[in-house]
NUSEFI-284894 format. One line per field, with one value per residue (C-alpha): residue in one letter; x, y, z; residue number from 1. Coordinates in steps of 0.5 Angstrom, whole numbers. Example, Ala and Ser with C-alpha at 12.3 -4.5 7.8 and 13.67 -1.06 7.14 Angstrom:
REM residues 2
code	c(A, S)
u	c(25, 27)
v	c(-9, -2)
w	c(16, 14)
pos	c(1, 2)
***
This chain:
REM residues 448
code	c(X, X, X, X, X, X, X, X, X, X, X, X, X, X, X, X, X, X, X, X, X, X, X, X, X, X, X, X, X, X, X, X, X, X, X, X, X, X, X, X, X, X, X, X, X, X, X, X, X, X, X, X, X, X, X, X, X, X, X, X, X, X, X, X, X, X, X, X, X, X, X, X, X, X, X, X, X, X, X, X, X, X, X, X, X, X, X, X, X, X, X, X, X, X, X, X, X, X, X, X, X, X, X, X, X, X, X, X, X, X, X, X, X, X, X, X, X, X, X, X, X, X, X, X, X, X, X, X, X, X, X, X, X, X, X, X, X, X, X, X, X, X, X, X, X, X, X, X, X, X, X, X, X, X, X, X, X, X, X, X, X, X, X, X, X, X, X, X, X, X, X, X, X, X, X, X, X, X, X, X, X, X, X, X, X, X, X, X, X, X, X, X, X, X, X, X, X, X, X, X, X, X, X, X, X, X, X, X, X, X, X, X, X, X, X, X, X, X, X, X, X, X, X, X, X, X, X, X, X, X, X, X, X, X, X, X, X, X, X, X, X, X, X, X, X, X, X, X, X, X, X, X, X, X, X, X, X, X, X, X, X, X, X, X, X, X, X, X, X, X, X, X, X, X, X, X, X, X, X, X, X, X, X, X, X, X, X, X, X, X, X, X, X, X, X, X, X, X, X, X, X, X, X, X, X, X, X, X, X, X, X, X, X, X, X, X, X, X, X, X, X, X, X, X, X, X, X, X, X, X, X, X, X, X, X, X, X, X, X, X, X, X, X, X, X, X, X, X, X, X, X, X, X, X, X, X, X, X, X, X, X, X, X, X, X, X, X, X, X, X, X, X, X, X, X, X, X, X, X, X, X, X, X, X, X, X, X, X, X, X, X, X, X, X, X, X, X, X, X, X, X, X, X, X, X, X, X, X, X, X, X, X, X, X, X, X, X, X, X, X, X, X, X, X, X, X, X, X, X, X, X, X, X, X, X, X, X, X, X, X, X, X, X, X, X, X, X, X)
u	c(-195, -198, -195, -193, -190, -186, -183, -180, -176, -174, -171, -168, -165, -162, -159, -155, -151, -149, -147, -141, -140, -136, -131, -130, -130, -124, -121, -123, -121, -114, -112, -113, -109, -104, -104, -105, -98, -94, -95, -94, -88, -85, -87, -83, -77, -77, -77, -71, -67, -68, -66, -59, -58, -58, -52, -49, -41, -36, -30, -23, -19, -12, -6, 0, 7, 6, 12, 16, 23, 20, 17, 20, 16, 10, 14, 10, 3, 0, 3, -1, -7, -8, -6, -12, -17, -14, -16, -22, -25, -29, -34, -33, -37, -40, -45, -47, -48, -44, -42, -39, -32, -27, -21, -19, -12, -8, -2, 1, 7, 11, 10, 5, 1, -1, -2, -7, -10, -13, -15, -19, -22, -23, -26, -31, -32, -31, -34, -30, -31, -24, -19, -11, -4, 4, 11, 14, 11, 10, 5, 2, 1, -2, -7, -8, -10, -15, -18, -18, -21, -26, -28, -27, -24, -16, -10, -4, 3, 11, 13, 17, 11, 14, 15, 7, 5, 9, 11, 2, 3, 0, -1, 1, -5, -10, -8, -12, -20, -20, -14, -9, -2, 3, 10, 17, 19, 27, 28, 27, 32, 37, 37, 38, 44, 48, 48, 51, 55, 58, 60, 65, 71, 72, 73, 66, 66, 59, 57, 49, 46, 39, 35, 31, 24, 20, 24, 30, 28, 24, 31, 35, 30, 34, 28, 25, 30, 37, 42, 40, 42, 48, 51, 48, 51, 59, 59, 61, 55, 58, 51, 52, 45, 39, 40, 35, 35, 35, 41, 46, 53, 55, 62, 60, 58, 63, 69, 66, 66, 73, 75, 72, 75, 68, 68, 61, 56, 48, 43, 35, 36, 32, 35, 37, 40, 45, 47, 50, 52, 56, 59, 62, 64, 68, 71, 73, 76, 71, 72, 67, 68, 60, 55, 48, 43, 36, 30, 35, 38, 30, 32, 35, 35, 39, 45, 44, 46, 52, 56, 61, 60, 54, 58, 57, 53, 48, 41, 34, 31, 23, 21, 24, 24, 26, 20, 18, 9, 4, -1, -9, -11, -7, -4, 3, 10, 14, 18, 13, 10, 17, 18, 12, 14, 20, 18, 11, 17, 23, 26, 28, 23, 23, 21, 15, 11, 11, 8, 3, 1, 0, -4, -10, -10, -12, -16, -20, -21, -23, -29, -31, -32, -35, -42, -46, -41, -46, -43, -35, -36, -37, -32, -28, -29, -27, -21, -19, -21, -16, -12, -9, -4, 0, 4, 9, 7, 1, -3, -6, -7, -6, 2, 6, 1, -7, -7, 0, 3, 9, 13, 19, 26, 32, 39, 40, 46, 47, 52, 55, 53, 56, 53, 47, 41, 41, 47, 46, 42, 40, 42, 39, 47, 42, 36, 37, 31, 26, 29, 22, 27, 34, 40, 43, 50, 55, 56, 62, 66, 66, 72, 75)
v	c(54, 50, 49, 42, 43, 50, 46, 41, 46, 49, 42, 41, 48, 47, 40, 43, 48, 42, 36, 36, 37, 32, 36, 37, 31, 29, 35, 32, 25, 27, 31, 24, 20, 25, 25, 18, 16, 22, 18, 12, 15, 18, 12, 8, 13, 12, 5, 5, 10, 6, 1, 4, 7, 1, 0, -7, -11, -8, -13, -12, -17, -16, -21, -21, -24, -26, -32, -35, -31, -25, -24, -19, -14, -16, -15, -9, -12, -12, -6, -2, -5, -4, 3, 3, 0, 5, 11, 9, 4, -2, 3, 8, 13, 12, 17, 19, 12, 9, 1, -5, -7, -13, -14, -20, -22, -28, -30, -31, -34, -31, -36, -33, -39, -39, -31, -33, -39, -33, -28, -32, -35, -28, -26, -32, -34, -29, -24, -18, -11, -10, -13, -10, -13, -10, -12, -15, -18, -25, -23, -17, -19, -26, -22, -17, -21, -26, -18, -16, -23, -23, -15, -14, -7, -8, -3, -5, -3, -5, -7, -3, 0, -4, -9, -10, -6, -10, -16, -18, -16, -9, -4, 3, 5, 1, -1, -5, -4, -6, -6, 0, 1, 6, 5, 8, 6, 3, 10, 13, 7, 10, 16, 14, 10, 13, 19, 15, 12, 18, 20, 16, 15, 7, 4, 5, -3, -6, -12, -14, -20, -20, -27, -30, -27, -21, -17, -19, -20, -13, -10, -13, -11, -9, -4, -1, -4, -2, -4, 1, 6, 4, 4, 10, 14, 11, 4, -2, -8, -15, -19, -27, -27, -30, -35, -38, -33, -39, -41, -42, -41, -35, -38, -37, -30, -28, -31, -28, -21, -22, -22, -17, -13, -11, -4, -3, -9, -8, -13, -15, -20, -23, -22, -29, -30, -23, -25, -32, -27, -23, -28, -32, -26, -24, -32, -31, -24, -20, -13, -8, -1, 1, -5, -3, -8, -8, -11, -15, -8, -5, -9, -7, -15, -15, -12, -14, -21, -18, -15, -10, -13, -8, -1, 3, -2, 2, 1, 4, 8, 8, 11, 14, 18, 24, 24, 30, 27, 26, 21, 23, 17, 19, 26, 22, 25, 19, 19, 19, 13, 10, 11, 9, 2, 2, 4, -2, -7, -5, -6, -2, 1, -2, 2, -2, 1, 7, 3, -2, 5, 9, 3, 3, 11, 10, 5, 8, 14, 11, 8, 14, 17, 11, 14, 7, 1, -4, -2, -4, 0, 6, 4, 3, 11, 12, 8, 13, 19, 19, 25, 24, 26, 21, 19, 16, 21, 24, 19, 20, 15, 17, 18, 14, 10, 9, 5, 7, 12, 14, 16, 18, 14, 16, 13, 11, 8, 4, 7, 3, 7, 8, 8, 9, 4, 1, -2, 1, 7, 8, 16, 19, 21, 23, 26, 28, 24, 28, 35, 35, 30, 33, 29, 26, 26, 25, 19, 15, 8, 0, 0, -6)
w	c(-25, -19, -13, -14, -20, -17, -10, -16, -20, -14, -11, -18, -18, -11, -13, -18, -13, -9, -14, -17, -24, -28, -29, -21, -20, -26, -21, -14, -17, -20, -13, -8, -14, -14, -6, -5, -10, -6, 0, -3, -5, 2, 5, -1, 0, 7, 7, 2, 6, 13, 9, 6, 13, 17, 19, 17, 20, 14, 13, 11, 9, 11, 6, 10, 11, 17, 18, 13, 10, 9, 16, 18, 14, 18, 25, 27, 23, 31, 34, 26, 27, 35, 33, 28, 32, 38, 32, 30, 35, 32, 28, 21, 19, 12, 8, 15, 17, 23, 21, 26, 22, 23, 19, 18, 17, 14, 13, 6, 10, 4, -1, -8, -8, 0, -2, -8, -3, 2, -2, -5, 1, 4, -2, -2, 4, 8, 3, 4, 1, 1, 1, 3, 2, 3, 2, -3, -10, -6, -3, -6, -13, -12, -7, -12, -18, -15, -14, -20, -22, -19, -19, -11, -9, -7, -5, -3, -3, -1, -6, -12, -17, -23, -20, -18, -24, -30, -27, -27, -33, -33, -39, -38, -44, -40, -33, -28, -26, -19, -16, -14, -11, -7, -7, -9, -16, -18, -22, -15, -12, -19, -17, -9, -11, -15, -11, -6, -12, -14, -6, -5, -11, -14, -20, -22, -22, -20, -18, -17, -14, -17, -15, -19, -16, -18, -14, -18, -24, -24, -23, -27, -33, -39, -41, -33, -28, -25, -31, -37, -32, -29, -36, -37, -32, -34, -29, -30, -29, -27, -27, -26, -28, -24, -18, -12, -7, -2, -4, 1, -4, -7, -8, -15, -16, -10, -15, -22, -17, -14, -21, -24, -18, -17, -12, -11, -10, -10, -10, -7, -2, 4, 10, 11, 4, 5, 12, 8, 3, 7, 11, 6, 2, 9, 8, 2, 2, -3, 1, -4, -2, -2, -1, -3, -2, -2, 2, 7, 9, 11, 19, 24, 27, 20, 22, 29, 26, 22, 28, 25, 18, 18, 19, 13, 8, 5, 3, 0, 5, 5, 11, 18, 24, 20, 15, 15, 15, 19, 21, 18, 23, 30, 28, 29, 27, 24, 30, 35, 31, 32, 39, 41, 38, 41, 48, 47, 44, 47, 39, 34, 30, 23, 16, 14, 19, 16, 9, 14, 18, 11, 8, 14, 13, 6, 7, 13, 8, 2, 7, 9, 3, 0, -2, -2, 2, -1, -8, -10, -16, -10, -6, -13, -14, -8, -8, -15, -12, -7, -4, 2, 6, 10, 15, 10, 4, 0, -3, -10, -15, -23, -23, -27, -29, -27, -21, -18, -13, -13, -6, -2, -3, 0, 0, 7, 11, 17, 22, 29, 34, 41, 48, 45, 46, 40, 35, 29, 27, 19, 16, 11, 7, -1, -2, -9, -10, -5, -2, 3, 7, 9, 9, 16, 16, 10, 6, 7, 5, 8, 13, 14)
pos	c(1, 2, 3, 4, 5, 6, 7, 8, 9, 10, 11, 12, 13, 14, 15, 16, 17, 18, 19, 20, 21, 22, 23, 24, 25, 26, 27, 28, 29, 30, 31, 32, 33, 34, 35, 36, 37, 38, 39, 40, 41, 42, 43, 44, 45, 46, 47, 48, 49, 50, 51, 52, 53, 54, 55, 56, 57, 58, 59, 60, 61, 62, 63, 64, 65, 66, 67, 68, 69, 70, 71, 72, 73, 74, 75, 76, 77, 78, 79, 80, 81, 82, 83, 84, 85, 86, 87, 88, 89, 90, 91, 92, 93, 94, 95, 96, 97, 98, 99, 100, 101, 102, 103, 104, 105, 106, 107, 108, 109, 110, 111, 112, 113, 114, 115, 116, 117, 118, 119, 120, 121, 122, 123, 124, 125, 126, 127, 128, 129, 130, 131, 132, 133, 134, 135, 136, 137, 138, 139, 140, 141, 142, 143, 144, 145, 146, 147, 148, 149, 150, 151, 152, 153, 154, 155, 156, 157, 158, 159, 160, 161, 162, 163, 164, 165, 166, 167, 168, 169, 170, 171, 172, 173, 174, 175, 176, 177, 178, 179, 180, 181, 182, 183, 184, 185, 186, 187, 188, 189, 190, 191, 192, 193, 194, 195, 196, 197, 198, 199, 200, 201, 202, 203, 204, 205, 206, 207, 208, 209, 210, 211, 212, 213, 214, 215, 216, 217, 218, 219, 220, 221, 222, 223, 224, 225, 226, 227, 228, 229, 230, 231, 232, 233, 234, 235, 236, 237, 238, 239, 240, 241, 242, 243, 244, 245, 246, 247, 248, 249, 250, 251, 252, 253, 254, 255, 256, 257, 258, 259, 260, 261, 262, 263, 264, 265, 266, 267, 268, 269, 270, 271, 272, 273, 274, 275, 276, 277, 278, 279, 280, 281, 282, 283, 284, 285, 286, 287, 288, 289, 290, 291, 292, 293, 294, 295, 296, 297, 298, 299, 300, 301, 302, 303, 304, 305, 306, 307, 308, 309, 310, 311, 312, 313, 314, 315, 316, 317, 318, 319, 320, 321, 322, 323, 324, 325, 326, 327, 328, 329, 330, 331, 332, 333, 334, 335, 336, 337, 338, 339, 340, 341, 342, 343, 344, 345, 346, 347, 348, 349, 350, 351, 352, 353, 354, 355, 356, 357, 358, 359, 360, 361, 362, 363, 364, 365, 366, 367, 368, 369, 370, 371, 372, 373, 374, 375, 376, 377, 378, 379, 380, 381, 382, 383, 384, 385, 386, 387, 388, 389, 390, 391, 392, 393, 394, 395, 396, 397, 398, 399, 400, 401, 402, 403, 404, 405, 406, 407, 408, 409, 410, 411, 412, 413, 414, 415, 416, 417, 418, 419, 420, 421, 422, 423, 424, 425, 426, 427, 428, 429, 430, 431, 432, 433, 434, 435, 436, 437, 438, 439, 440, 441, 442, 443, 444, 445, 446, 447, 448)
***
């Protein structure tokens, strides 16, 4: 071999040591494309993690009776959410992520359609991620079914379980999607009365004042409401039918009562329309010994306006300073929440604070909870997921029906006081329906 064709080979040969074979090049190939697409995928995850961790304003729309005949269950709306807002400041953790909130309150000025009206306009306009409302069928329902309508997460309560369930025409097999409830039912109000009935000796003679609105209407259901029951248990049920709750003449049902010799009156009405009631009853001679209405009776300012005709009237009692629970949001006692109103206020406390405080303590939960907030379907789950203990109760929807929490009721009664702050003061006389709740003092009859 000559020296031209030796030093040819041996560069060949070294060539080879140093190139790349193709399999080594697929290989090298392979791992810079699998290094490039992690990368592209780490700086992608980032991106959307820096996206979903972007803190962004959450908005609550708050559907209150604000004014209207019904306004004293929103007496203490400013006093709850300057509490809230004490509690949580302007911000809430959710998934990690601390976001700006704002509540946004309307008046439902205690009339269905107004409720309806800005309901929509929060859910539209203002687009809420959740929209909460309380007290009473005029104002929860309405609010309740512009969310069900269009698929906005909503909790509201205040209002008698069936009357919010059934009178949206809700099936027990198949409940709501969007929409969810916590408040006593009318078996608790059953329970409550006629332990309260059965405490003092009558004739058994019932008379009942059910107006012609969806609380009326839900207690004088044949099948769910009050009347099945009270004959059930040996009275008599006197029932004039249904009426205007604004009437200002009960001279019809007073007469129908007087006659039947009625003992035992119970009814659901307003505050304005009880005190004509009353007055007229006074007028007209009709002295029951046992009155036991609801709704009217949850106020102080009531019986206030009734001067001695207060005495000894009995009511539903949803929530007072003996409630025996505690505020996830403050750590508060009811009677710690009820003398800090009075003491900001220099008024009586009120029972719907206990439910308009509640209703803030699960909404703020289920916020915190929520696992994506951009999502209603996440704050939905977390809204059906539910276990909290309040300071009206614990809240867990699910019983009786799917979008409901049943909670305490107690029979209470009004007793004049003397030498204190206060006129009157409303005791717990039965607690057949919740034992956690001891009984203040005992039952006794209207004197006259």
């Amino acid at each position: 071999m000559n020296p031209e064709d030796k030093l040819l080979k041996e560069e060949a040969a070294a060539e080879q040591k140093t190139s790349p074979t193709r399999r080594d090049f697929v290989k090298t190939a392979a791992v810079a494309a699998a290094s490039l697409a992690a990368g592209s995928l780490i700086s992608s995850r980032r991106s959307i993690t820096a996206s979903a961790a972007s803190p962004r304003l959450i908005k609550v729309g708050w559907v209150s009776p604000k004014t209207g005949p019904i306004a004293g269950f929103a007496a203490a709306d400013d006093f709850v959410l300057a509490g809230v807002r004490k509690a949580i400041g302007d911000r809430v953790v959710v998934n990690g992520v601390s976001h700006p909130i704002e509540f946004i309150v309307k008046d439902s000025r205690s009339d269905p359609n107004r409720a309806a009206e800005v309901a929509s306009s929060l859910i539209k306009s203002d687009n809420v991620d959740l929209i909460i409302a309380a007290m009473a069928p005029e104002t929860t329902n309405p609010v309740a079914d512009q969310a069900e309508l269009n698929g906005v997460p909503c909790i509201t309560s205040g209002t008698p379980w069936q009357a919010y369930f059934f009178g949206r025409g809700g099936k027990p097999d198949k409940g709501f999607d969007w929409t969810y409830h916590f408040c006593w039912g009318i078996e608790d109000c059953i329970t409550s009365y006629l332990g309260m009935w059965n405490a003092i000796p009558t004739n058994r003679v019932v008379g009942a004042l059910w107006g012609n609105d969806g609380d009326g209407n839900a207690f004088a259901d044949p099948e769910r409401g009050l009347k099945p029951a009270i004959l059930k248990n040996g009275f008599k049920l006197i029932d004039p039918g249904r009426f205007d709750i604004m009437t200002n003449d009960f001279t019809a049902q007073i007469s129908t009562f007087k006659k039947a010799q009625v003992e035992i009156l119970t009814g659901n009405l307003p505050p304005s329309a009880f005190a004509t009631f009353l007055s007229q009853a006074a007028q007209q001679g009709f002295k029951p010994k046992i009155d036991t209405m609801g709704k009217a009776l949850l106020f102080p300012t009531t019986l206030d306006s009734l001067g001695e005709l207060g005495h000894n009237l009995t009511c539903e009692l949803w929530w007072n300073t003996h409630f025996p629970f505690r505020s996830s949001l403050t750590g508060q006692l009811p009677a710690e929440l009820a003398a800090q109103w009075e003491a900001q206020t220099g008024k009586q406390f009120t029972q719907p604070i206990g439910f308009q405080h509640s209703l803030f303590e699960v909404t703020v939960d289920v916020l915190r909870r929520t696992k994506k907030i951009d999502s209603p379907e996440s704050i939905l789950e977390a809204i059906r997921t539910t276990n909290l203990d309040t300071i009206m109760s614990r809240i867990k929807f699910g019983q009786p029906v799917k979008n409901v929490c049943r909670t305490p009721l107690v029979g209470g009664q009004w007793v004049r006081t003397r030498g204190k702050k206060f006129m009157y003061e409303c005791l717990v006389v039965n607690n057949d329906n919740n034992k956690l709740i001891s009984a203040q003092a005992p039952m006794k009859p209207i004197v006259y």
